[in-house]
Every structure is written in C-alpha cells, then in structure tokens.
MOPAC internal coordinates of N, CA, C and O (Angstrom, degrees):
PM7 1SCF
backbone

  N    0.0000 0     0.00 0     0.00 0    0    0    0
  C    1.4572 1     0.00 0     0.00 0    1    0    0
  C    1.5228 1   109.10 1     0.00 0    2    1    0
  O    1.2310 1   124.54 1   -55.95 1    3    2    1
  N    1.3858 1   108.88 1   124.05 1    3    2    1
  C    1.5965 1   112.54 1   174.30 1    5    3    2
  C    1.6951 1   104.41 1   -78.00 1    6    5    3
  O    1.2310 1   134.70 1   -35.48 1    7    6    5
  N    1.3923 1    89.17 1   144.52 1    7    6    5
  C    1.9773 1    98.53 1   168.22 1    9    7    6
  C    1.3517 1    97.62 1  -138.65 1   10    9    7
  O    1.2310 1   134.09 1   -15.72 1   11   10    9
  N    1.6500 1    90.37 1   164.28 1   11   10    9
  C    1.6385 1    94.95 1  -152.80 1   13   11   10
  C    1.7651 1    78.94 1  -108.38 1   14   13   11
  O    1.2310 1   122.85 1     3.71 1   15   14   13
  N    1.3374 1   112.15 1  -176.29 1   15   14   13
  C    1.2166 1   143.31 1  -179.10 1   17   15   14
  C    1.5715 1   110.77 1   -82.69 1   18   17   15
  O    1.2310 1   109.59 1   -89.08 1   19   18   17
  N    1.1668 1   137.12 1    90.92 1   19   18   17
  C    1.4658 1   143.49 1   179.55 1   21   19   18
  C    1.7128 1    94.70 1   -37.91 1   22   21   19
  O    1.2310 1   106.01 1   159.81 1   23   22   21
  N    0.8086 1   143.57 1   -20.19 1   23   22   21
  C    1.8694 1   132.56 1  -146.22 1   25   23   22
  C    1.9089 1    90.54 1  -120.84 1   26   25   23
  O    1.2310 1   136.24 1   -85.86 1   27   26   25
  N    1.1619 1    86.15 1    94.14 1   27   26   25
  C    1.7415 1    90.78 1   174.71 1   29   27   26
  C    1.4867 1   121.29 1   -52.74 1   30   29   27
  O    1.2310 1   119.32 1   -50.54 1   31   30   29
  N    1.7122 1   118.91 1   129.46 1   31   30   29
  C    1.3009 1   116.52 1  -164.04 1   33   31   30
  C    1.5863 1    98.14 1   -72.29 1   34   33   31
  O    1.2310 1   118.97 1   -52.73 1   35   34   33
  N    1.4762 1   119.57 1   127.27 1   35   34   33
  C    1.4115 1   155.76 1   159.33 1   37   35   34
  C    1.5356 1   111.00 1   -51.89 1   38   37   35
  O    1.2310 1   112.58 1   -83.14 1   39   38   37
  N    1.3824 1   131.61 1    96.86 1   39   38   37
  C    1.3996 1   107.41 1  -179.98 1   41   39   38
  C    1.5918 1    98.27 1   -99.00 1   42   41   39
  O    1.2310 1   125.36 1   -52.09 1   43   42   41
  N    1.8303 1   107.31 1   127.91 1   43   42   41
  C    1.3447 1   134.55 1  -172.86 1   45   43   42
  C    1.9499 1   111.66 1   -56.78 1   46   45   43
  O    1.2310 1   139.18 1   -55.27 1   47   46   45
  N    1.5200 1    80.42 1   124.73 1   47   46   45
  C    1.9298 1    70.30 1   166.27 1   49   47   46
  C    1.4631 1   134.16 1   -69.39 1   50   49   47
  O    1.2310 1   114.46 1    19.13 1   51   50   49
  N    1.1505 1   128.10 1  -160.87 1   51   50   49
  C    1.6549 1   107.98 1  -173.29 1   53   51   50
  C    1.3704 1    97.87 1  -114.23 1   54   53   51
  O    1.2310 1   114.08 1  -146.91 1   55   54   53
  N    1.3436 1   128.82 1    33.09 1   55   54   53
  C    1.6711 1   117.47 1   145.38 1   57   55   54
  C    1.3683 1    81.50 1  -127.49 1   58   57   55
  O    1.2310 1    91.99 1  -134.73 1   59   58   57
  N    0.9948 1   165.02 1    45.27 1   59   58   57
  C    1.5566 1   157.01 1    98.11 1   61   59   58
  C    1.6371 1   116.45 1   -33.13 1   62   61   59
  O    1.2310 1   133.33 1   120.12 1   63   62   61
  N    1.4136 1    91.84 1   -59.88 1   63   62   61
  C    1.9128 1   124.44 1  -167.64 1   65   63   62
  C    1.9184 1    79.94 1   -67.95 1   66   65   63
  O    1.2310 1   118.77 1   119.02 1   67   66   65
  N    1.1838 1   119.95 1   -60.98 1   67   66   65
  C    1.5427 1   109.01 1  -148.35 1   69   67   66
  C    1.6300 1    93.41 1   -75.38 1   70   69   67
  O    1.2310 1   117.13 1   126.85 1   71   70   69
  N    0.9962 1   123.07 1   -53.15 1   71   70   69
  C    1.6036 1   110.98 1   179.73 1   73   71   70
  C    1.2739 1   114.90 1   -57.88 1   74   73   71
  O    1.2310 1   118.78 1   173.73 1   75   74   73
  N    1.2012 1   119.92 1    -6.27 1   75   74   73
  C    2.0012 1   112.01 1   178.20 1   77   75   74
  C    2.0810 1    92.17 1   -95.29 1   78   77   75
  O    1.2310 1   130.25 1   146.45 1   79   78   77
  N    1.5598 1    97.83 1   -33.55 1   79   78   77
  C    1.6940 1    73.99 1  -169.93 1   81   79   78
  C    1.6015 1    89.59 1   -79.68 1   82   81   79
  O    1.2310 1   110.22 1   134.42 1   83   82   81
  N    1.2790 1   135.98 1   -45.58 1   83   82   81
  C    1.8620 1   110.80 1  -166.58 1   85   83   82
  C    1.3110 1    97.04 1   -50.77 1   86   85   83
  O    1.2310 1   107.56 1   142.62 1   87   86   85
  N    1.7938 1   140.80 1   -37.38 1   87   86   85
  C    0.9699 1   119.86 1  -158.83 1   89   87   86
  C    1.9221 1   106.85 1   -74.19 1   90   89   87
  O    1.2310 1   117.96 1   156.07 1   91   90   89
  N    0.8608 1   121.49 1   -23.93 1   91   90   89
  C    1.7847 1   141.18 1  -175.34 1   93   91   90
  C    1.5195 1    92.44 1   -64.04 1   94   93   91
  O    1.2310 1   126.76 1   108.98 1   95   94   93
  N    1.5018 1   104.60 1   -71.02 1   95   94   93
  C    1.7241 1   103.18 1   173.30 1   97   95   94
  C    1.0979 1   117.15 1   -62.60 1   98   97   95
  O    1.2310 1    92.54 1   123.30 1   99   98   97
  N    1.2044 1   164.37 1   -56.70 1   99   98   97
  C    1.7077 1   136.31 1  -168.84 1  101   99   98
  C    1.7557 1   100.00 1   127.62 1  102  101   99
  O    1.2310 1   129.20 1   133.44 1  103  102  101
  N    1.5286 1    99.88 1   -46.56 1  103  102  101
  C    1.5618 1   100.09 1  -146.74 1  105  103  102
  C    1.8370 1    91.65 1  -130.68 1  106  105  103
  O    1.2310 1   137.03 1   -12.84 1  107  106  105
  N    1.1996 1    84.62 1   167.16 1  107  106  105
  C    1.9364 1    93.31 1   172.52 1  109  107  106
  C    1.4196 1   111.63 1   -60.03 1  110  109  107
  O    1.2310 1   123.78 1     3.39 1  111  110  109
  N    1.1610 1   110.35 1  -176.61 1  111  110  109
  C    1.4137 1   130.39 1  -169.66 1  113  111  110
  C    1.2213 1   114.32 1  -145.11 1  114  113  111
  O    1.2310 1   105.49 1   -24.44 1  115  114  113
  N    1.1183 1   144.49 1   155.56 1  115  114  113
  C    1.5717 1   163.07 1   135.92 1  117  115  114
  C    1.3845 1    96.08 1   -57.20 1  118  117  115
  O    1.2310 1   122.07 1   -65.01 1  119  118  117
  N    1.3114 1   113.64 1   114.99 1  119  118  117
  C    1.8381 1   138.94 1  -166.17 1  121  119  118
  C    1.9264 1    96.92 1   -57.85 1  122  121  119
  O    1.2310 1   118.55 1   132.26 1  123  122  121
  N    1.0291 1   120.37 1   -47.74 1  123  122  121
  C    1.6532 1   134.14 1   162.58 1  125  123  122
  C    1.3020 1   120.59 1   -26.01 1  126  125  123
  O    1.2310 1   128.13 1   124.61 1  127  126  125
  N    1.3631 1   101.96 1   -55.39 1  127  126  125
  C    1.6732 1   126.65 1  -171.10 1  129  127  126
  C    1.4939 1    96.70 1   -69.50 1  130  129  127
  O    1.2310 1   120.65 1   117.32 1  131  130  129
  N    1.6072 1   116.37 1   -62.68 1  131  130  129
  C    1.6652 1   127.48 1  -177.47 1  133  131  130
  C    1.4472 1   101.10 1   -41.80 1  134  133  131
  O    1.2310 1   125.42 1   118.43 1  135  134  133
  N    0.9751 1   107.19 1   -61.57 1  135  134  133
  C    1.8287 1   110.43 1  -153.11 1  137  135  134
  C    1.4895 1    91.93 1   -75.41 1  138  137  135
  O    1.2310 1   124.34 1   144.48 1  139  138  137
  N    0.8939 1   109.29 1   -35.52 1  139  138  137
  C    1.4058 1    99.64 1  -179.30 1  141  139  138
  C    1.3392 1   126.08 1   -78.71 1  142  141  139
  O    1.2310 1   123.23 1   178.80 1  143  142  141
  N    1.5619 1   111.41 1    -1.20 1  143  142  141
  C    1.6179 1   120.49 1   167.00 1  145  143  142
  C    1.6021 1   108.97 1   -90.18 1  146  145  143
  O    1.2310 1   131.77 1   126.52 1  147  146  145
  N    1.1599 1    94.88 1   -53.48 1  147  146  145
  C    1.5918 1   115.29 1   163.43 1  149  147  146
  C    1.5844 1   112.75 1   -29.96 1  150  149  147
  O    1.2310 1   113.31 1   107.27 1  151  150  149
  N    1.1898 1   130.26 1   -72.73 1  151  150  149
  C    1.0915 1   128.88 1   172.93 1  153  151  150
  C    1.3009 1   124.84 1   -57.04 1  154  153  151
  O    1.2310 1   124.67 1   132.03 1  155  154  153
  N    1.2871 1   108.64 1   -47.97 1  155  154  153
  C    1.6588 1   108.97 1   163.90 1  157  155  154
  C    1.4886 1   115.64 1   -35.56 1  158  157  155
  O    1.2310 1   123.64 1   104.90 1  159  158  157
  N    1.3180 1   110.62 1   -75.10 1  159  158  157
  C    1.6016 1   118.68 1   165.31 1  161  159  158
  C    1.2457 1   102.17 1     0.51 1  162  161  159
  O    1.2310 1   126.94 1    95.84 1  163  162  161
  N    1.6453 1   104.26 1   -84.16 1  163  162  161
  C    1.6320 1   122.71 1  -146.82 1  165  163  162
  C    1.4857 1   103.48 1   -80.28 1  166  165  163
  O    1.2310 1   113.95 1  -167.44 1  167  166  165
  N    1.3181 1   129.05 1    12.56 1  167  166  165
  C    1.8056 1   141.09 1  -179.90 1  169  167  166
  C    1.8493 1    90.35 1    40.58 1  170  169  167
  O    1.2310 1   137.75 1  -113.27 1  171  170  169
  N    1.2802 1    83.22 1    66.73 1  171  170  169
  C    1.7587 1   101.43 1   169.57 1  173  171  170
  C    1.4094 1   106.26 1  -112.72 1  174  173  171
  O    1.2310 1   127.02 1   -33.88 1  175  174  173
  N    1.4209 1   104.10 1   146.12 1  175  174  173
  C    1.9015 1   107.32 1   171.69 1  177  175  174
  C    1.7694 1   105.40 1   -76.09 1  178  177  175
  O    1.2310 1   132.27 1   -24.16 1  179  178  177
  N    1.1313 1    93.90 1   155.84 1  179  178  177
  C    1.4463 1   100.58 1   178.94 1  181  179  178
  C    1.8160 1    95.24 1  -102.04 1  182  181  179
  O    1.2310 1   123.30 1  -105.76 1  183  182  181
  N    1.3274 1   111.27 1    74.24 1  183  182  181
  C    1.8609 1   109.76 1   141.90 1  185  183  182
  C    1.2378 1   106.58 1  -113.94 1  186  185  183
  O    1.2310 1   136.69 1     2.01 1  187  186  185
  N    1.6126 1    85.29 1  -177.99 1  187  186  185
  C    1.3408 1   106.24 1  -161.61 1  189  187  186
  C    1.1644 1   146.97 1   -69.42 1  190  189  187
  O    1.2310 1   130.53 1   171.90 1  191  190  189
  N    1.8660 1    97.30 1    -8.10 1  191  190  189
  C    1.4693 1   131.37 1   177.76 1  193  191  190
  C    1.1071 1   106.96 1   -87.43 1  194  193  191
  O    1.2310 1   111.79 1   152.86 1  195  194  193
  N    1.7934 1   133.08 1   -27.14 1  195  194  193
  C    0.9690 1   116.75 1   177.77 1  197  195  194
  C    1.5481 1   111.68 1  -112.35 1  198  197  195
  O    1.2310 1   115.47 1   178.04 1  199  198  197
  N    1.0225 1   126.19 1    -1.96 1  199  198  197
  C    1.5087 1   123.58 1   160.51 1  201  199  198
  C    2.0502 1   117.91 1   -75.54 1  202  201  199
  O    1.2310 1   133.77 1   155.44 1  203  202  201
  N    1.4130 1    90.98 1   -24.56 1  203  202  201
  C    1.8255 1   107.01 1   175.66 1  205  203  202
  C    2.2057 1    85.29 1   -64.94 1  206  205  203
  O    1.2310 1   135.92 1    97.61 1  207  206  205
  N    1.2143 1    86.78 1   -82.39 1  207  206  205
  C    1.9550 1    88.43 1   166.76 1  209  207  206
  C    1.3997 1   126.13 1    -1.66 1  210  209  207
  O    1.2310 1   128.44 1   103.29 1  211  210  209
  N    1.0297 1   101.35 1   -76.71 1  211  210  209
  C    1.5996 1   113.62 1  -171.75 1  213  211  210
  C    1.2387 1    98.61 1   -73.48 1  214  213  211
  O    1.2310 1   116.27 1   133.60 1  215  214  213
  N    1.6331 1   124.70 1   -46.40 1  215  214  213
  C    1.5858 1    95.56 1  -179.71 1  217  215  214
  C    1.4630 1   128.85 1   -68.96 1  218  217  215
  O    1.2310 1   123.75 1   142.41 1  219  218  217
  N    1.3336 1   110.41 1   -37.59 1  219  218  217
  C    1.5945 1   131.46 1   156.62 1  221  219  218
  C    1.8615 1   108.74 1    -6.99 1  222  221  219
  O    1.2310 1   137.02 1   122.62 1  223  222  221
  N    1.5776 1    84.64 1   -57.38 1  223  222  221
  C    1.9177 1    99.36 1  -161.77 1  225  223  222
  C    1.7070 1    97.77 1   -92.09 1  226  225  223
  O    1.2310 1   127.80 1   141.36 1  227  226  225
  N    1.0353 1   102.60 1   -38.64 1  227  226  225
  C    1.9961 1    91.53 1   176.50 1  229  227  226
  C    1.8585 1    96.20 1   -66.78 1  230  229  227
  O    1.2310 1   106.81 1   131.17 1  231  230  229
  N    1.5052 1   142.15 1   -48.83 1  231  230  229
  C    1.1832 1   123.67 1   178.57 1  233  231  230
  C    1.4527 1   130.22 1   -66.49 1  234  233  231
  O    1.2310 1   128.08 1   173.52 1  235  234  233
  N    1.7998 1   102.05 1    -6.48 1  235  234  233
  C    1.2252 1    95.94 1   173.66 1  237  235  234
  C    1.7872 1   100.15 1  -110.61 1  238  237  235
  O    1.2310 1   122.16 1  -148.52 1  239  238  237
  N    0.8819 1   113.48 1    31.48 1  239  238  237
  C    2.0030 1   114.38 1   167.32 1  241  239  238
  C    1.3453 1    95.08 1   -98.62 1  242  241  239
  O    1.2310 1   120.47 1   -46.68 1  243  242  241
  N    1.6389 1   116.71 1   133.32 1  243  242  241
  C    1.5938 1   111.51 1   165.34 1  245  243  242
  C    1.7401 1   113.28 1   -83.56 1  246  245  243
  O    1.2310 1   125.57 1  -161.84 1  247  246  245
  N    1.4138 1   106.91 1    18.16 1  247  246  245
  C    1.7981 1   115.24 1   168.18 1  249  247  246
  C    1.1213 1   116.48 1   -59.11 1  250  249  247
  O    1.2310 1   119.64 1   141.25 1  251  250  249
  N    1.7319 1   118.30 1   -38.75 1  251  250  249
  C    1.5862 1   134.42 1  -142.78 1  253  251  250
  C    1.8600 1    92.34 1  -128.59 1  254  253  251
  O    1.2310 1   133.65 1   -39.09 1  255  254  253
  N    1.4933 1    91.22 1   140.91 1  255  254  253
  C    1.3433 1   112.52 1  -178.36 1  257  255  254
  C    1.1585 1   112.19 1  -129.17 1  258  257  255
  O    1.2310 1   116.72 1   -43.69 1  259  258  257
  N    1.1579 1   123.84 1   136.31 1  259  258  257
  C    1.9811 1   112.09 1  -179.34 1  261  259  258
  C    1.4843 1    96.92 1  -109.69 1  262  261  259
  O    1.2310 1   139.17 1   -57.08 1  263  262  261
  N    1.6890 1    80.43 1   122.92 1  263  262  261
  C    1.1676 1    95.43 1   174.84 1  265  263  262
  C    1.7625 1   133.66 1   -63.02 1  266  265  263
  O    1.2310 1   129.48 1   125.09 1  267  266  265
  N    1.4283 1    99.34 1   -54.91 1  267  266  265
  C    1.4792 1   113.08 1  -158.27 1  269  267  266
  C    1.3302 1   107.64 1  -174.40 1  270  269  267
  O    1.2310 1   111.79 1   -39.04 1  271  270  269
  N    1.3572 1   133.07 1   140.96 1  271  270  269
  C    1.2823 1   131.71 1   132.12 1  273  271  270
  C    1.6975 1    94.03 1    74.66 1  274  273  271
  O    1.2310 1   116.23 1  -146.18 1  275  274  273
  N    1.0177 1   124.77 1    33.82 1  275  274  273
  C    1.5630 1   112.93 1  -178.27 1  277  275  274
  C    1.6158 1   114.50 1   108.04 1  278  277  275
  O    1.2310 1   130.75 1   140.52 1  279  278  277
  N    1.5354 1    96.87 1   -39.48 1  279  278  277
  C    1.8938 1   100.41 1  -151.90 1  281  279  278
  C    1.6908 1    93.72 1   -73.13 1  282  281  279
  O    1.2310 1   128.19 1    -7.44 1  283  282  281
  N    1.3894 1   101.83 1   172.56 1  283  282  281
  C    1.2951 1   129.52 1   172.81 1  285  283  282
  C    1.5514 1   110.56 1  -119.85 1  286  285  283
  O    1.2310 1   112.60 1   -29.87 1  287  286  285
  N    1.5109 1   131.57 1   150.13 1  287  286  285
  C    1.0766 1   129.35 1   169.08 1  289  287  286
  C    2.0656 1   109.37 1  -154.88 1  290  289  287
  O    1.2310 1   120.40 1   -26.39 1  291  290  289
  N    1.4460 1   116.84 1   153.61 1  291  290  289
  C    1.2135 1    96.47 1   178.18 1  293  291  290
  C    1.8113 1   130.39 1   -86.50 1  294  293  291
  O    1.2310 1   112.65 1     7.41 1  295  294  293
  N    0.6792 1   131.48 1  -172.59 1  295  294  293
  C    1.7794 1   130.61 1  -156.65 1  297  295  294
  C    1.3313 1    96.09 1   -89.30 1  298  297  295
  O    1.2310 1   116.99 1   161.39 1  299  298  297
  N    1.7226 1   123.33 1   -18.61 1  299  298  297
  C    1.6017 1   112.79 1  -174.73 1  301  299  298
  C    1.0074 1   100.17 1   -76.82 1  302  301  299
  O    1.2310 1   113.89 1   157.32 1  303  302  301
  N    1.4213 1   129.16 1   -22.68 1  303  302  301
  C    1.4985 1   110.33 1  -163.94 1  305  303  302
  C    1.5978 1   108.38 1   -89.75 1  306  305  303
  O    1.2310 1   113.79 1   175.02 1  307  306  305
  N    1.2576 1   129.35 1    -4.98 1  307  306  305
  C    1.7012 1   134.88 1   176.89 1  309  307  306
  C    1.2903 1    98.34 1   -74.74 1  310  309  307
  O    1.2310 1   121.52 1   -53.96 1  311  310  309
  N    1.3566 1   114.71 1   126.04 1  311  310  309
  C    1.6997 1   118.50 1   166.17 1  313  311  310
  C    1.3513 1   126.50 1   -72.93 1  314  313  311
  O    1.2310 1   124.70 1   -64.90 1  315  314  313
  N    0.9594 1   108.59 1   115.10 1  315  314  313
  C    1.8075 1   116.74 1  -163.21 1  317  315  314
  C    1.2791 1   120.57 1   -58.03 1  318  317  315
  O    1.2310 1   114.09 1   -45.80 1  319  318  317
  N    1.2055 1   128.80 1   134.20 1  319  318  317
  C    1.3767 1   117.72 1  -147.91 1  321  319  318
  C    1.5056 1   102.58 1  -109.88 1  322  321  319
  O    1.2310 1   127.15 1   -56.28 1  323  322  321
  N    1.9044 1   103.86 1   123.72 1  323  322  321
  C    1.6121 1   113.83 1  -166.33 1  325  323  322
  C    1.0398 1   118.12 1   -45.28 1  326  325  323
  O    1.2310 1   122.80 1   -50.87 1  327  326  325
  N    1.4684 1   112.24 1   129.13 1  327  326  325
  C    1.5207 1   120.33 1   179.33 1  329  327  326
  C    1.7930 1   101.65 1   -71.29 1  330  329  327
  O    1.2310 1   125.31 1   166.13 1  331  330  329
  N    1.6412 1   107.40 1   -13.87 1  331  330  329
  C    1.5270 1   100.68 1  -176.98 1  333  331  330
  C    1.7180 1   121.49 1   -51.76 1  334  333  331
  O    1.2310 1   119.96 1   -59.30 1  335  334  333
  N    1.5644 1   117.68 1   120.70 1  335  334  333
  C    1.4444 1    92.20 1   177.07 1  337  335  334
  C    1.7499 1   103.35 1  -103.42 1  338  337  335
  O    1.2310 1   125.75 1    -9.33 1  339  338  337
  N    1.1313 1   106.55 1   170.67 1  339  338  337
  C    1.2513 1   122.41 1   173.09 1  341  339  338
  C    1.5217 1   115.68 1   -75.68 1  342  341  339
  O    1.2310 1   121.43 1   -53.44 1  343  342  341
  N    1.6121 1   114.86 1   126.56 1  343  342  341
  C    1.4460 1   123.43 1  -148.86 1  345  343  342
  C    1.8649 1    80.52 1   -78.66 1  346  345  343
  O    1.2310 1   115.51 1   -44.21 1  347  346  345
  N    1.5832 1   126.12 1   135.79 1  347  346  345
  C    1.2350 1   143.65 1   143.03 1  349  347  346
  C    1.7489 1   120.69 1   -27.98 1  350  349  347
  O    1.2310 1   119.82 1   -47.48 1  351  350  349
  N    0.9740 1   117.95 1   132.52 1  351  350  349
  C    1.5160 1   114.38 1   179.50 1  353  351  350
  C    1.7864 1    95.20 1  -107.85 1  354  353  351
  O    1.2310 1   135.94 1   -73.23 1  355  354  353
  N    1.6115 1    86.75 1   106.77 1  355  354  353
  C    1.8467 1    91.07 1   170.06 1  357  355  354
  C    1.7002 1   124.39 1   -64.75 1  358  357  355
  O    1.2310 1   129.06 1   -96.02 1  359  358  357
  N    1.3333 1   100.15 1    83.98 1  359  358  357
  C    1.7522 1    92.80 1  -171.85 1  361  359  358
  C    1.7136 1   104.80 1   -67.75 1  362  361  359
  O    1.2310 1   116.14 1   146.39 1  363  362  361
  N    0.9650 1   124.94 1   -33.61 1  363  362  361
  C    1.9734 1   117.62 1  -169.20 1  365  363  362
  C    1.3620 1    93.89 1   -66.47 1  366  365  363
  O    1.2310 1   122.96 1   152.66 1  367  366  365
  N    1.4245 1   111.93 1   -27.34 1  367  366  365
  C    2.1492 1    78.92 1  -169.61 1  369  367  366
  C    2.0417 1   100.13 1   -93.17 1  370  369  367
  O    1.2310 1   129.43 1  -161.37 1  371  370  369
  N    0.8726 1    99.43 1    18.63 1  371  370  369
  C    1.5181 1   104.70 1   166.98 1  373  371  370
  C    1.3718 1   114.52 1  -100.41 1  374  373  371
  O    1.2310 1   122.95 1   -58.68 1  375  374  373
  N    1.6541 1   111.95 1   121.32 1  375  374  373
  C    1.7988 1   109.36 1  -161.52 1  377  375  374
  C    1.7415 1    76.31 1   -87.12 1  378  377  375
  O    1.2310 1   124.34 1    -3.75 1  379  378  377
  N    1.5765 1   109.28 1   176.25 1  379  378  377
  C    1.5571 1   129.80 1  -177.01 1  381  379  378
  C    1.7765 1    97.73 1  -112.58 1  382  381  379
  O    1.2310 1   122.19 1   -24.18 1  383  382  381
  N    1.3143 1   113.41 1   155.82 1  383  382  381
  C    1.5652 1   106.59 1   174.60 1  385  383  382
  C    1.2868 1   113.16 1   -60.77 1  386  385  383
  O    1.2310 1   110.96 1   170.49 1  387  386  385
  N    1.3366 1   134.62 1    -9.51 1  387  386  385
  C    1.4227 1   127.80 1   177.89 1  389  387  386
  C    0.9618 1   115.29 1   -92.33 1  390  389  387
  O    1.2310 1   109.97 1  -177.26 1  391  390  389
  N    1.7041 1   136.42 1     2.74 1  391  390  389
  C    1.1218 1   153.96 1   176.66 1  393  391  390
  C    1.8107 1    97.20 1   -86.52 1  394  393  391
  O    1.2310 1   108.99 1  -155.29 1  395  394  393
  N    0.9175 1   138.22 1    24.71 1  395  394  393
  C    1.3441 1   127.83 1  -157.70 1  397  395  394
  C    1.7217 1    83.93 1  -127.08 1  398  397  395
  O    1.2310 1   120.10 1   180.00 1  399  398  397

C-alpha cells in the first residue's frame, strides 16, 4: 500500500526557485540564465513581463546580491565586513617634549 506524505507539496515562489538553484550552483549567475531556470521550473513563458517579475522579486529579496557584469549571487557567500574597529590613538593625553 502506497501512503502519501502528510506535508502538502508547497509550490516555491520564484526567489525560492532562484535561491535553491544559486544554492545547487556554487557560484553566481548571469540574471538571464536564473530567470530563465526559474521559469522553466514553474512551466512559465519566458516574456518580458514575467522575466521583468522575477527579476523585480529576486532584487527585492535581501538573499541575492548582484554581483557583477549581469550575474547574481546569494548574500552568504559575501564576507561580512568586521565589525572590529581599529582602537583610536589618544594624541591630547600625550604631553610633546616641549611640554616639559
């Protein structure tokens, strides 16, 4: 006897779909390539209203970072930039030799 899966299948939004494939690929993408996997996925046409769409919603996820030159990549992979600051050098409480 087959049984089904209690957890009803979820169909993914399209910065869902694009952050699982950058995450599958490793590396950024050319925004073209994404949406255009993306849509495939979802047996979407590739115009222009809905590729404007999908990019729309991947630039407004703070997941996705554009990289360069077109590509897309997600925010885990940017190295976070140290909150360490550099300790101040108190020059006034240092007297000068002419202070002597």
């Amino acid at each position: 006897m087959l049984t089904h899966s209690s957890k009803p299948t979820r169909k993914l939004s399209e910065e869902e779909l694009a952050y699982e494939i950058l995450a599958t690929q490793g590396r950024p993408m050319y925004y073209k390539d994404l949406i255009r996997e993306v849509l495939e996925r979802q047996n979407r046409p590739l115009e222009p209203n809905t590729i404007s769409s999908t990019l729309t919603q991947i630039n407004l996820d703070a997941r996705f970072v554009y990289v360069s030159n077109g590509e897309w990549g997600l925010k885990v992979w940017v190295p976070k930039k140290s909150s360490r600051r550099t300790p101040k050098i108190a020059l006034l409480s240092k007297k000068s030799d002419s202070d002597n």
